[in-house]
C-alpha positions in Angstrom: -4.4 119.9 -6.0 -5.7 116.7 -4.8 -5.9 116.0 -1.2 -2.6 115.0 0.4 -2.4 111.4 2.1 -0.5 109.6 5.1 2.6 108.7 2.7 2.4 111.9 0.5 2.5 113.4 4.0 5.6 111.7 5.4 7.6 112.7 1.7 6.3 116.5 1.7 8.6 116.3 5.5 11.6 115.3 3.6 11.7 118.5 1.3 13.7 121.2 1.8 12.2 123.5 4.4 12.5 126.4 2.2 10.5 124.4 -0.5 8.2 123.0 2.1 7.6 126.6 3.1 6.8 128.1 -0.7 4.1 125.4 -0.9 2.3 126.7 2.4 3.0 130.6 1.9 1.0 129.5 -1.6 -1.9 127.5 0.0 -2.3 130.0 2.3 -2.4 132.9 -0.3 -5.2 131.1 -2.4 -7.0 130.5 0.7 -6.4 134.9 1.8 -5.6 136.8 -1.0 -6.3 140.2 0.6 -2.9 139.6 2.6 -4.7 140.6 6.0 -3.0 138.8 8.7 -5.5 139.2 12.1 -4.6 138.7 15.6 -7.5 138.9 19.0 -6.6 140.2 22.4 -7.5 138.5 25.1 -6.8 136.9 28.2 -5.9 132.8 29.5 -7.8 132.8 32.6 -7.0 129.6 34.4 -9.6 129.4 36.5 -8.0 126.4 38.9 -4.6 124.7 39.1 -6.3 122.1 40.8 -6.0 118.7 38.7 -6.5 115.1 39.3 -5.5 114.3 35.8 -1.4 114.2 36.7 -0.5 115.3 33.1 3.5 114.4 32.5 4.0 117.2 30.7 2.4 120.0 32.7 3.8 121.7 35.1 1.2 124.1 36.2 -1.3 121.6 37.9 -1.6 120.9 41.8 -3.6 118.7 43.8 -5.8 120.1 46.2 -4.1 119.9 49.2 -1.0 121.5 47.8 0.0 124.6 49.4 -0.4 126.7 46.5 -3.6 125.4 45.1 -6.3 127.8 44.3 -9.7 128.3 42.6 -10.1 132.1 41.7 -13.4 133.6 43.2 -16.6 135.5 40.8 -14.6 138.7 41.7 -10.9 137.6 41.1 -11.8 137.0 37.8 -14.1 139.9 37.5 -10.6 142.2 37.8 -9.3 140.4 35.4 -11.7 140.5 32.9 -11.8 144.9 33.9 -8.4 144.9 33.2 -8.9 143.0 29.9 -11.9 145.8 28.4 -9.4 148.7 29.7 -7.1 147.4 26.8 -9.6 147.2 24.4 -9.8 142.8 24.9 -12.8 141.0 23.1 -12.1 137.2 24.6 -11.6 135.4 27.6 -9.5 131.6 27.2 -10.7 129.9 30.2 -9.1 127.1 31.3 -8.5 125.2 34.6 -7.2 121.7 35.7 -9.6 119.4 35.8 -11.0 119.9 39.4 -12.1 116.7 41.3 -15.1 118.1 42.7 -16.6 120.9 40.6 -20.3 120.3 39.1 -21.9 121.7 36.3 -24.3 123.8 38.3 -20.3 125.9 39.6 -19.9 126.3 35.8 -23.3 127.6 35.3 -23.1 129.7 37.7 -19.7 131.5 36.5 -20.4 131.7 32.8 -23.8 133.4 33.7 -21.9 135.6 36.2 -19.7 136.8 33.3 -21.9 137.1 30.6 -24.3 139.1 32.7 -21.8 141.6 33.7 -19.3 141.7 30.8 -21.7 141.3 27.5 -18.9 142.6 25.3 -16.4 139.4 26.2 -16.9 136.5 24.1 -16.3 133.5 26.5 -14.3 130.8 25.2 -13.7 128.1 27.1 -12.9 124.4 28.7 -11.2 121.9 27.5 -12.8 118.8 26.1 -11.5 116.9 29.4 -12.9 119.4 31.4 -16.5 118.6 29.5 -16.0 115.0 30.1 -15.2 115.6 33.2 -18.3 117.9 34.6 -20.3 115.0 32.6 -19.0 112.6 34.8 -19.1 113.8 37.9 -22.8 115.8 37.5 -24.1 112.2 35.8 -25.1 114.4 32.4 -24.4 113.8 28.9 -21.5 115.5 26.9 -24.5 117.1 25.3 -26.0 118.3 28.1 -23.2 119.8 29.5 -22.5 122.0 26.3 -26.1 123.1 26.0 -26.7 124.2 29.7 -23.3 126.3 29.3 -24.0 127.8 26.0 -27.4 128.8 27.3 -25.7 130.6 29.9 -23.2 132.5 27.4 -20.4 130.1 26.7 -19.8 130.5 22.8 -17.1 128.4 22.0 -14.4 125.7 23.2 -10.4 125.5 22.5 -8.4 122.4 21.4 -6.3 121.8 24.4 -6.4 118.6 25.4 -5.7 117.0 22.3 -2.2 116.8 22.7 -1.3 114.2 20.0 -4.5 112.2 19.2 -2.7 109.0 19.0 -3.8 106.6 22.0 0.0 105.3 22.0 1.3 108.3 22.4 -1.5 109.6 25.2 -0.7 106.3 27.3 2.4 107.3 27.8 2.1 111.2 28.5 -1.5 111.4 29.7 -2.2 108.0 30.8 -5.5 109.3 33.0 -6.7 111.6 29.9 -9.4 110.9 28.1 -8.3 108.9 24.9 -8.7 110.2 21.0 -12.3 108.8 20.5 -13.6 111.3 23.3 -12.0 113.7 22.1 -13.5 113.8 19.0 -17.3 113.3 21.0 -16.9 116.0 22.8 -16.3 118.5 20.1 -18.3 116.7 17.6 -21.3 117.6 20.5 -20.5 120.8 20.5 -20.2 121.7 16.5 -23.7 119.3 16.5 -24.8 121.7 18.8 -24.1 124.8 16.8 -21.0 125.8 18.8 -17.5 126.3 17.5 -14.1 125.0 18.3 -10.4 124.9 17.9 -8.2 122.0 16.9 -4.6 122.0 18.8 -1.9 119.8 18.4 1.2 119.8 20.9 3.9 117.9 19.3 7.7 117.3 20.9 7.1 114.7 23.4 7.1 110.5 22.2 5.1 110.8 19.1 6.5 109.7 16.2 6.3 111.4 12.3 3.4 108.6 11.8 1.3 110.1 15.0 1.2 113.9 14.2 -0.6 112.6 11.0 -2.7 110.7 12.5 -3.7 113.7 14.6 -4.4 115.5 11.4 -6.4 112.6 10.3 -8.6 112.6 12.5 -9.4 116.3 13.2 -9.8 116.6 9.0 -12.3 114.4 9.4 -14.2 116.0 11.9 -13.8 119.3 9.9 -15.2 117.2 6.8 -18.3 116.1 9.1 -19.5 119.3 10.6 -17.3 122.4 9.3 -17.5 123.2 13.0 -13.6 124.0 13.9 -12.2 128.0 13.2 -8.4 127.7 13.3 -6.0 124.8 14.2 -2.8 125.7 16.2 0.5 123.8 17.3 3.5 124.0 19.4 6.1 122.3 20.8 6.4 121.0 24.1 7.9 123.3 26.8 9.8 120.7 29.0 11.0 122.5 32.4 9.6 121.4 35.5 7.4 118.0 34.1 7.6 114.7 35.4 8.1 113.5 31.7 11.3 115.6 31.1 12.4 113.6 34.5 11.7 110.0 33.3 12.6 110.7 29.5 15.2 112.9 29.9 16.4 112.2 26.1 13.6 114.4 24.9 15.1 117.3 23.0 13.8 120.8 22.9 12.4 121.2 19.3 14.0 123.4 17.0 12.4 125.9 14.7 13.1 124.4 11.9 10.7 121.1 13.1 7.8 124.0 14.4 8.1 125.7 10.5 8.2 122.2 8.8 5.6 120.6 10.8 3.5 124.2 10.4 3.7 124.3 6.7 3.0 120.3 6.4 0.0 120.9 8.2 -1.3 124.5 6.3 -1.2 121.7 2.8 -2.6 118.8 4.9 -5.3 120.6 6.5 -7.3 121.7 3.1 -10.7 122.1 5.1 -9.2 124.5 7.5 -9.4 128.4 6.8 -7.3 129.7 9.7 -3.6 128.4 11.0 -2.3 130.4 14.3 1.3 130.8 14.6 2.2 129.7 18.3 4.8 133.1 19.3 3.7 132.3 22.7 6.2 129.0 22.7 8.1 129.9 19.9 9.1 133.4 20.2 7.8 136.8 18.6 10.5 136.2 15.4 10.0 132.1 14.4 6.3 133.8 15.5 6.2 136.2 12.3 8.3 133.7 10.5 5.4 131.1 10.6 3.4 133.4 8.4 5.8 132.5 5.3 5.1 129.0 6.3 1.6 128.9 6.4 -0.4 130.6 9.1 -2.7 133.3 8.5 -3.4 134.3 12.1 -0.6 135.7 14.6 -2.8 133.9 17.2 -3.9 136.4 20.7 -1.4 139.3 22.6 -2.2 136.9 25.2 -2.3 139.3 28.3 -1.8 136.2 30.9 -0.2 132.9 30.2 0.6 130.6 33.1 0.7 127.3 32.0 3.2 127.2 29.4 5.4 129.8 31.9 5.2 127.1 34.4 7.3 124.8 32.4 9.6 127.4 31.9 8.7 129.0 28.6 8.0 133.2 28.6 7.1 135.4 25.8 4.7 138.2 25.8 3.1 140.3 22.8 1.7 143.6 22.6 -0.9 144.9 19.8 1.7 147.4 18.7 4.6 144.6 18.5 2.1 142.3 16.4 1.0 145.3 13.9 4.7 145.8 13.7 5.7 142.5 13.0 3.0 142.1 10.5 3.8 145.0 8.5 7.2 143.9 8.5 6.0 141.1 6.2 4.3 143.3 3.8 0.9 142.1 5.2 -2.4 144.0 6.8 -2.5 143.5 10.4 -6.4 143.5 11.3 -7.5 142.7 15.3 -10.3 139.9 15.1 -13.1 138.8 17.2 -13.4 135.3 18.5 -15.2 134.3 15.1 -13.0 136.0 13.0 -15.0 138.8 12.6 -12.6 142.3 11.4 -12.9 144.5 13.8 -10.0 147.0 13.1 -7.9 147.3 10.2 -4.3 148.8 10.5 -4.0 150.4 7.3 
């Protein structure tokens, strides 16, 4: 099959979702015929709400003289991470706001901290915004940042930031984010580097049919360049609580249907990615399991804290014996995975 472009893209959304959906469940079969589905546990540690940034769609941030501001302390998220191992976790998601006054040496200093105490945990971590960021404001290269964190432990970096990577669409939602181009540097630098990342998308806000493409476009490429991303994962925006519900209030909750069209579309479009998470955490544990008849492969993390897509109103949880269920349920092999993808268990 040849590689799908821009207008192939925008017909393959027309097609019946059930049609739509045999394509990816196909795609994704060639690409894991031994029917293992894999999930990780872990933990979202956000280390600070405290963010300059002023996202429209987030509800979570707070500015530092709000009343309920914090930045968790070495041994705050020392408990955490305890409580983490006790369940058998393999991964911490670190992510904060982007804190006005945090240097590279703070980072340092907590990445070493955890490493050196937890060598099992696989630290994964910051945002490409909060890289710019600590480049900024310690005067060091994107480059520099990455390296002095990955010698002190930091293995890997997530997606989030990317939003849509469409500069129209960022001007409007994130007008103080950093724009598609840095995006792409900053985890270009990283897989340059030798470190992997994620690729996110979070699509329901302005963007347009045209703009999620785009998005795809341009993280396909990167994948093309440096093979450097493991998985790419979606959802919808969760709208209670943001200034952007407030001043467009005519954006409409997506349905499940758009998630599972959108999902497939991008398991076809995406030919150099291996792994597609299905987003339960925004979608719910059923359109969750569904997604894996539309395309994804992975059933994404049991997530063991989640507070920023709670704060805009939006609460599942998971447990590692719902998510073996739910795979099984499918007639496919639920297997817990490492940050890399590594197998670590297999439930026969």
């Amino acid at each position: 099959m040849n590689r799908i472009n821009k207008q192939e893209a925008l017909e393959l959304l027309k097609l019946p979702l059930n049609e739509l959906g045999k394509m990816a469940f196909d795609k994704k079969r060639e690409l894991h015929p031994d029917k293992v589905t894999t999930f990780v546990v872990d933990r979202n540690i956000n280390y600070t709400n405290i963010c300059w940034v002023d996202c429209k769609f987030c509800a979570f941030y707070r500015h530092k003289k709000d009343e309920n501001a914090y930045i968790l302390s070495f041994e705050e998220i020392g408990k955490k991470i305890e409580e983490l191992i006790a369940i058998g976790g393999t991964q911490v998601l670190f992510q904060g706001g982007v804190h006005p006054s945090l240097k590279i040496e703070w980072y340092e200093d907590l990445v070493e901290w955890i490493a050196a105490r937890y060598p099992s945990i696989t630290i994964h971590g910051f945002s490409a915004i909060e890289i710019d960021y600590i480049a900024k404001i310690s005067k060091i290269s994107i480059e520099e940042v990455l390296r002095r964190l990955q010698r002190k432990g930091l293995s890997s970096l997530p997606g989030a930031g990317a939003e849509i990577l469409s500069d129209s669409v960022r001007d409007i939602i994130a007008p103080k984010k950093i724009d598609v181009s840095r995006w792409i540097e900053v985890h270009e630098s990283a897989h340059n580097i030798g470190m992997k990342s994620t690729a996110t998308m979070m699509f329901g806000t302005v963007e347009k049919d045209e703009d999620i493409i785009e998005h795809w476009e341009h993280i396909r490429a990167l994948q093309d360049r440096t093979g450097g991303f493991r998985a790419f994962i979606m959802w919808s925006f969760q709208s209670l609580n943001t200034a952007l519900k407030a001043e467009i209030p005519e954006i409409k909750k997506q349905s499940s249907n758009r998630y599972l069209r959108l999902l497939a579309l991008s398991r076809l479009f995406l030919d150099n990615f291996k792994n597609i998470q299905s987003s339960w955490v925004t979608q719910g544990s059923h359109i969750g399991q569904l997604a894996l008849m539309f395309g994804a492969n992975d059933l994404g993390s049991t997530m063991m804290e989640e507070n920023v897509v709670a704060a805009a109103g939006t609460a599942h949880t998971m447990s590692q014996d719902e998510m073996v269920r739910l795979i099984r349920d499918i007639d496919e092999i639920p297997a817990k995975r490492d940050t890399a993808y590594n197998i670590l268990e297999v439930y026969k």
